[in-house]
C-alpha positions in Angstrom: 84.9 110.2 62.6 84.3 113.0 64.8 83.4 116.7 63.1 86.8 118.3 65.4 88.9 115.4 63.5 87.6 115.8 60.1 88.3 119.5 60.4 91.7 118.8 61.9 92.5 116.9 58.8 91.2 119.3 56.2 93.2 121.6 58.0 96.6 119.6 57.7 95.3 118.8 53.8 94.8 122.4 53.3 98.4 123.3 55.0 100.1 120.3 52.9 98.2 122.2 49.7 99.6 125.7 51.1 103.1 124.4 51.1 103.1 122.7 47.6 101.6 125.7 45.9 104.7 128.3 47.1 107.1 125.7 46.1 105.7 125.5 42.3 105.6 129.4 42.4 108.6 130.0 43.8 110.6 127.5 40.9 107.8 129.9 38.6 109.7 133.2 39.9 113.5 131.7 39.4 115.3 132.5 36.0 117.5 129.4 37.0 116.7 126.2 38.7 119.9 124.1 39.8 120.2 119.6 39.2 118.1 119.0 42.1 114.8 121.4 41.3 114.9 120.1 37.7 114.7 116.4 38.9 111.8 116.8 41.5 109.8 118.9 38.2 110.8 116.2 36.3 109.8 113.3 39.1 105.9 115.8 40.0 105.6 116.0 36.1 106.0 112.2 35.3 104.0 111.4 38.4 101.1 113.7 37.7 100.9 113.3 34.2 100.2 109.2 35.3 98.2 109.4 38.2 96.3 113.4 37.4 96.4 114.2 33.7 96.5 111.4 31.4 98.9 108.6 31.3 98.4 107.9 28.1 100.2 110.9 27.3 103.4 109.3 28.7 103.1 105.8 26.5 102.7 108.6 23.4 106.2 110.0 24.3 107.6 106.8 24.9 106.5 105.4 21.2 108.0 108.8 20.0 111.5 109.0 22.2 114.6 107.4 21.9 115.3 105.5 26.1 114.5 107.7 28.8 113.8 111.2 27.0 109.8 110.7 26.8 110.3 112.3 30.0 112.0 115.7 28.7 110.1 118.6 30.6 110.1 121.7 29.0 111.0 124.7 30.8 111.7 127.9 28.9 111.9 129.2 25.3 113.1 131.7 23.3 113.3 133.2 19.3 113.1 129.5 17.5 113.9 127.3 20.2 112.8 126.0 23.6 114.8 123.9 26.6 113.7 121.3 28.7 114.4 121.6 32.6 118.3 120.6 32.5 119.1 122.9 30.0 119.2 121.1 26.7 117.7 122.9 24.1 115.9 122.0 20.9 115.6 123.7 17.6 111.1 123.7 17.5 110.4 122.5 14.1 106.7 121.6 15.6 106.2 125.2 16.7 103.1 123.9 19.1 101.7 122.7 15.5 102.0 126.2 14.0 101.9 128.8 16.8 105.3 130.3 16.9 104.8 132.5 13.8 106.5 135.3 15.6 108.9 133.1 17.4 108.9 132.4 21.2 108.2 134.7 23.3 108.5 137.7 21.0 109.7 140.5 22.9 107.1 142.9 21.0 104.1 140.5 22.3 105.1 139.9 25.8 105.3 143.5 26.4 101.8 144.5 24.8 100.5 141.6 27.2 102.3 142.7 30.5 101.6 146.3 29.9 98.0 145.4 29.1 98.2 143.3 32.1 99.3 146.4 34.4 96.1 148.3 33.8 93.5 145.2 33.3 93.5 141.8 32.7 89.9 140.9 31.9 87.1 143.0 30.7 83.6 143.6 32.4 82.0 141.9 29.8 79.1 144.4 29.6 81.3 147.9 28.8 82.6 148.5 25.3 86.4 147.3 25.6 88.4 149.3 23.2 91.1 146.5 22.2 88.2 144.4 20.4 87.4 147.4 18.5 90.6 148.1 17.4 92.1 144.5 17.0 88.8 144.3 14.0 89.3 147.3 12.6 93.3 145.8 11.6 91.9 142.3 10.5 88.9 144.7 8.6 91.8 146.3 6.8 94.5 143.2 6.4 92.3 140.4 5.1 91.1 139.8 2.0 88.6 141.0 -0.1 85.2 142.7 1.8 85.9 140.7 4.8 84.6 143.0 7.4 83.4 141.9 10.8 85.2 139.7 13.5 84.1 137.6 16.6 87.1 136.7 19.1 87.3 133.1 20.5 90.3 131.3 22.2 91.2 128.6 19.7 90.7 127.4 16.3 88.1 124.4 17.2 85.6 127.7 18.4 86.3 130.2 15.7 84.9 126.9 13.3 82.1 126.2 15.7 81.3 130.1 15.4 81.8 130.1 11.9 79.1 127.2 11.2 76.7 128.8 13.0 77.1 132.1 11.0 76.6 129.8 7.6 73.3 128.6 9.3 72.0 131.7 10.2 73.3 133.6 7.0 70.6 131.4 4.7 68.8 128.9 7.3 70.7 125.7 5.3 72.1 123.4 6.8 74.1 121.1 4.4 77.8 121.4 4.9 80.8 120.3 2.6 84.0 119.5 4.3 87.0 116.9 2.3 88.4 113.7 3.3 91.9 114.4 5.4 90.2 117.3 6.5 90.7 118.6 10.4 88.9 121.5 11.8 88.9 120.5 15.5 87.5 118.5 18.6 84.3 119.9 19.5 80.7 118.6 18.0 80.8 120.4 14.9 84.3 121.0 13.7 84.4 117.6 14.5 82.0 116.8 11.7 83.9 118.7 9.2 86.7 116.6 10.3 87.3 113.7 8.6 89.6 110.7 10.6 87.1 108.3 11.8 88.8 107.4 14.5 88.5 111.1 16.3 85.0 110.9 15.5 83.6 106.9 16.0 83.1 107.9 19.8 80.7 110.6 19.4 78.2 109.7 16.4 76.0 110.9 15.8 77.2 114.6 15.2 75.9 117.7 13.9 73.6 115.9 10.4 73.8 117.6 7.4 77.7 116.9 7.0 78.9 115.7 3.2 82.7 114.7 2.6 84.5 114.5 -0.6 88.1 113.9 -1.6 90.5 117.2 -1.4 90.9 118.3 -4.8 88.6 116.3 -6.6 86.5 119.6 -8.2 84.1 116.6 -9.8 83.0 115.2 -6.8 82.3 118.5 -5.3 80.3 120.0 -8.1 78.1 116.6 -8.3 77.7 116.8 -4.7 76.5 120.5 -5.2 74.3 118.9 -7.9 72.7 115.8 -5.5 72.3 118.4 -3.1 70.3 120.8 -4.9 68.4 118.0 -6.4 67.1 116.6 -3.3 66.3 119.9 -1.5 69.4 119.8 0.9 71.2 123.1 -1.1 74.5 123.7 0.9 74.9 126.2 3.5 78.6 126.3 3.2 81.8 124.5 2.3 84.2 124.4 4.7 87.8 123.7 3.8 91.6 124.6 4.8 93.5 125.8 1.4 96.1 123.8 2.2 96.0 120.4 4.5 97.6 120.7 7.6 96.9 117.8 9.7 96.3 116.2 6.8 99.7 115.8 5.9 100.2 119.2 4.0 98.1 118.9 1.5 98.4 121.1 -0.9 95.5 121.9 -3.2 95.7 121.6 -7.3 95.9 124.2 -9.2 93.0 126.4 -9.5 91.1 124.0 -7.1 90.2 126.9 -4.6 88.9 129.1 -7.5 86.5 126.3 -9.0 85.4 125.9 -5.6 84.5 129.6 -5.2 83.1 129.9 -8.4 80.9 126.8 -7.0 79.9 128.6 -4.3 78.5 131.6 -6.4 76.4 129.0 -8.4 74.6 127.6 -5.6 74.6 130.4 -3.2 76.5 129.3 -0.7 79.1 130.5 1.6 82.6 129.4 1.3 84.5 129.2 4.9 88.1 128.9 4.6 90.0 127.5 7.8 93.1 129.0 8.1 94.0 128.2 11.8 97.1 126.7 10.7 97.6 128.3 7.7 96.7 131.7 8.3 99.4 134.8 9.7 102.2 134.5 7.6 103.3 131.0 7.3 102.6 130.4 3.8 104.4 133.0 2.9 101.7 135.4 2.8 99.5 136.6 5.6 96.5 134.6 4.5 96.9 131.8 2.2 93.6 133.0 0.7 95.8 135.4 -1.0 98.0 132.7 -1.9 95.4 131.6 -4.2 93.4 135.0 -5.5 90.4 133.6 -3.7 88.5 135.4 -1.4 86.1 133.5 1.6 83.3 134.8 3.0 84.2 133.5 6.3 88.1 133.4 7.7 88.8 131.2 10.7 91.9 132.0 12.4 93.5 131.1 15.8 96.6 129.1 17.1 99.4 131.9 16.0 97.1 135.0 16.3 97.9 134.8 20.0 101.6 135.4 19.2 102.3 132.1 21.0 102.1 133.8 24.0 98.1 134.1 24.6 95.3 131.9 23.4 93.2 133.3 20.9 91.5 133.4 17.5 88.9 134.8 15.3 86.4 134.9 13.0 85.9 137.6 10.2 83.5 137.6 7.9 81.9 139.8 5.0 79.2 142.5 6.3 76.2 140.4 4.3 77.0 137.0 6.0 77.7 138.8 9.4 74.8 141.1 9.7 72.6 137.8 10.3 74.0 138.7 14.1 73.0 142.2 14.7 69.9 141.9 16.0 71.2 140.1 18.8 74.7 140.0 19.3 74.1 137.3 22.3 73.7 135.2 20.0 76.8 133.6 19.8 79.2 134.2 23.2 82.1 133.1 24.8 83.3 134.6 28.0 87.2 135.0 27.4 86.9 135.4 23.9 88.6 138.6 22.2 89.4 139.4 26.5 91.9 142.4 26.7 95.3 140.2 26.9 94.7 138.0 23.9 93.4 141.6 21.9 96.9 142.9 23.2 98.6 139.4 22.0 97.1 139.6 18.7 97.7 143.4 17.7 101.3 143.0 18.6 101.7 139.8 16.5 100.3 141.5 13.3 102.7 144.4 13.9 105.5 142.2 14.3 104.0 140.3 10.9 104.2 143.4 8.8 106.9 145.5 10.6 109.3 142.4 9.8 108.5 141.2 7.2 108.0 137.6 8.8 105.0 136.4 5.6 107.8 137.4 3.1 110.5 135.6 4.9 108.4 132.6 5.1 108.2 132.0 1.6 112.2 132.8 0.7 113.7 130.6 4.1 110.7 127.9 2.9 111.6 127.4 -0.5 115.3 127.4 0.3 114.0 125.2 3.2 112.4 123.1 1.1 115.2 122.4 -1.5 117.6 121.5 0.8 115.7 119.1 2.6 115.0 117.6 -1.1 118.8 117.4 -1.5 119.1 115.6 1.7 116.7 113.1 1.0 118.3 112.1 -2.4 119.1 108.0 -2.4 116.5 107.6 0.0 113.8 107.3 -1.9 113.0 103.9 -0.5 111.8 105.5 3.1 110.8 108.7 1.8 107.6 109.3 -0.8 107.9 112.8 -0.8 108.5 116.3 0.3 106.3 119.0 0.0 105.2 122.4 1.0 104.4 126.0 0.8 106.0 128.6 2.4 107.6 127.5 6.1 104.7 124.6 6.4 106.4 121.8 5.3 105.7 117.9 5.2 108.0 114.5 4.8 106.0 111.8 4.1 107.4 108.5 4.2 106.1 105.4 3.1 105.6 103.7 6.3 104.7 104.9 9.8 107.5 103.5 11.5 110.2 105.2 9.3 108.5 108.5 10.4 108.5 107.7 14.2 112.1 106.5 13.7 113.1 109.5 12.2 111.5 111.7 14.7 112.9 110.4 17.5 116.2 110.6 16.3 116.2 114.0 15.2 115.0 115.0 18.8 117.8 112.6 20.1 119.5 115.3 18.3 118.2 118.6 19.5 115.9 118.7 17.1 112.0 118.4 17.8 109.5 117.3 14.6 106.1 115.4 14.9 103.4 113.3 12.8 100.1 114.9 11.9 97.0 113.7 13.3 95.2 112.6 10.7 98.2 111.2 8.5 101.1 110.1 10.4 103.2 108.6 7.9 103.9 112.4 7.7 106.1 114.8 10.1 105.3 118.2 9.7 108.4 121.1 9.3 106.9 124.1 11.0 109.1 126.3 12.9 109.0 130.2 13.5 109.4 132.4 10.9 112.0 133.9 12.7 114.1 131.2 12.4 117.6 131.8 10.7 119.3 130.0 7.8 122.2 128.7 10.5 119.3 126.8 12.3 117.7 125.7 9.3 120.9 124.4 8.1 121.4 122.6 11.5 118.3 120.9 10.8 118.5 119.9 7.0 121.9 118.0 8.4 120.3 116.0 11.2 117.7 114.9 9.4 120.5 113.5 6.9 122.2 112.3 9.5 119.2 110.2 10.7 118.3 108.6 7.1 122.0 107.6 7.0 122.1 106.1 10.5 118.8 104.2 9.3 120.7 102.6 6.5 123.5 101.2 9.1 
């Protein structure tokens, strides 16, 4: 083939490219998209999911949809629910696994982003940028305890990769503890704090030095401590979420989290709570740290500290375990972490928090939440095991898989949209915005009864 041809070709590729490109950005700018746009997203969604993304996404949806629906495309969102592109709209009892704290598209955060936006997007990366400052100074003065300096990073996976590497510089250990049904993300070293085998198989060997014991079980951890110490491996750090998320919602036993710390304190090592699920309000406090009476040395936050409208996340630690970073604060970088949109996201979001209330309202809509969900579930205590929670982070577990898929699909037959949890998916997680009102919650509490009777039929 001739260099003129080749060229000819790109060119026509290029122009083809052109063409597809205004058409996606012009269905972008429309506040409305009639029958026919909706079924060619629907048709380019399928089509590059399969042949571009990941068709394994679409057998997922299909083992978690009632007929056609595992091709629902979503399209817009708003307060506590989201639509797909032909308009029907779901109640999001998922919340993007716990990002809506502040609802979709909170009116507050979209406009500290846009008007952020107007005057810079990105910083220079060499310049002080002011938002970083003053998004630290607020998590400084709102979480618990002496908990003083913060690092920025775009999701939760990074703010636990960032804070391992703080525990190892802090005291030069490098013995971790993490629990069984624990999850702390994808990447090399959360992933060794995480616990379901099958996430990590692949990739073993990763990051030695990585002990698990059962959630709850203060024994095992204070022998482990113990065999630890004994055999010159002293922990670094032990890395837990104070209540299970993916896990199934775990919740811990009482005084668990204070044996833990007062473990910690024995041995000299740092206690990292992961609160990327749990964290901003959901438990019905901002922190469930404070939940507890126990205070970390290390905080990771991240999926709703964007506001569900940026990524983002952090890490904030005391001044003793941070300080390990001064001399070189390259160190530890990421290029869009703590960038001037997600700073904007994230000191909107903790306005919002604490201007309304949200933290409070989680814990009074959770526990009537919570009851009524109980109520619903009475006489079918042959599919379901039990229902737990804390706060507007709420699990049904059921005692078999399939039950769980079965009622999933029908409660987003019905408007509704729940999920499993990746490391235990005999249970579907409740975790919907804190904004949500006792109408919607209502709606939901009577699907879900609806489904368990339809299963008896």
């Amino acid at each position: 083939m001739s260099i003129d041809l080749k060229n000819e070709l790109k060119c026509e590729q290029n122009q083809k490219v052109s063409e597809y490109i205004n058409k996606v950005l012009n269905l972008i700018e429309k506040e409305e998209i009639n029958s026919e746009e909706a079924a060619w997203i629907t048709k380019e969604t399928v089509d590059g999911f399969r042949e571009h993304v990941n068709p394994g996404f679409l057998e997922y949806r299909k083992t978690v949809t009632e007929g056609g629906q595992f091709a629902a495309v979503e399209w817009s969102d708003n307060g506590s629910c989201f639509k797909d592109v032909n308009g029907k709209e779901y109640i999001d009892c998922l919340g993007g696994f716990g990002i809506y704290n502040v609802g979709h598209r909170n009116p507050k955060v979209v406009k500290a982003v846009t008007d952020q936006l107007k005057r810079q997007a990105l910083h220079s990366q060499d310049l002080l940028d002011p938002l970083r400052a003053m998004l630290a100074k607020i998590l400084a003065d709102i979480t618990p305890g002496d908990l003083k300096y913060a690092f920025f990073t775009n999701s939760g996976t990074e703010s636990v990769e960032a804070s391992l590497k703080l525990a190892k510089m802090y005291s030069e250990r490098t013995t971790f503890i993490s629990t069984t049904r624990a999850f702390h993300g994808k990447s090399l070293g959360s992933l060794s704090g995480t616990a379901k085998g099958m996430f990590r198989k692949p990739f073993l060997p990763l990051i030695p030095g990585f002990r698990h014991v059962p959630f709850g079980d203060i024994d095992m951890m204070r022998k482990t401590f113990e065999v630890c110490a004994s055999v010159g491996e002293d922990v670094a750090a032990v890395l837990l979420e104070p209540i299970q998320g993916e896990g199934g919602i775990i919740l811990p036993p009482e005084n668990y989290l204070k044996q833990v710390r007062e473990l910690c304190d024995q041995y000299g090592s740092l206690l990292i709570f992961d609160e990327v699920q749990t964290g901003m309000g959901r438990t019905g406090k901002m922190f469930a740290a404070e939940l507890y009476e126990v205070v970390p040395d290390i905080i990771c936050l991240a999926k709703a500290f964007g506001g569900g409208v940026m990524p983002a996340g952090a890490v904030v630690a005391s001044e003793k375990v941070f300080k390990s970073w001064f001399d070189n604060p390259f160190m530890h970088t990421t290029t869009f972490g703590g960038n001037p949109l997600a700073c904007a996201a994230a000191i909107a979001t903790i306005g919002v928090l604490i201007e309304d209330k949200l933290p409070e309202r989680a814990a009074e809509v959770g526990a009537y939440f919570l009851e009524e969900l109980k109520k619903a579930a009475k006489g079918h205590e042959d599919k379901i095991q039990e229902i737990r929670g804390q706060g507007l982070m709420i699990g049904i577990e059921f005692h078999q898989d399939e039950i769980g898929y079965e009622v999933s699909k029908g409660m987003f037959d019905r408007g509704i949209l729940v999920a499993g949890t990746l490391i235990n998916s005999k249970t579907i997680r409740i975790e919907p915005a804190l904004t949500i009102s006792y109408k919607e919650v209502n709606k939901v509490v009577s699907t879900f009864k609806t489904v368990l009777e339809q299963l008896d039929a």
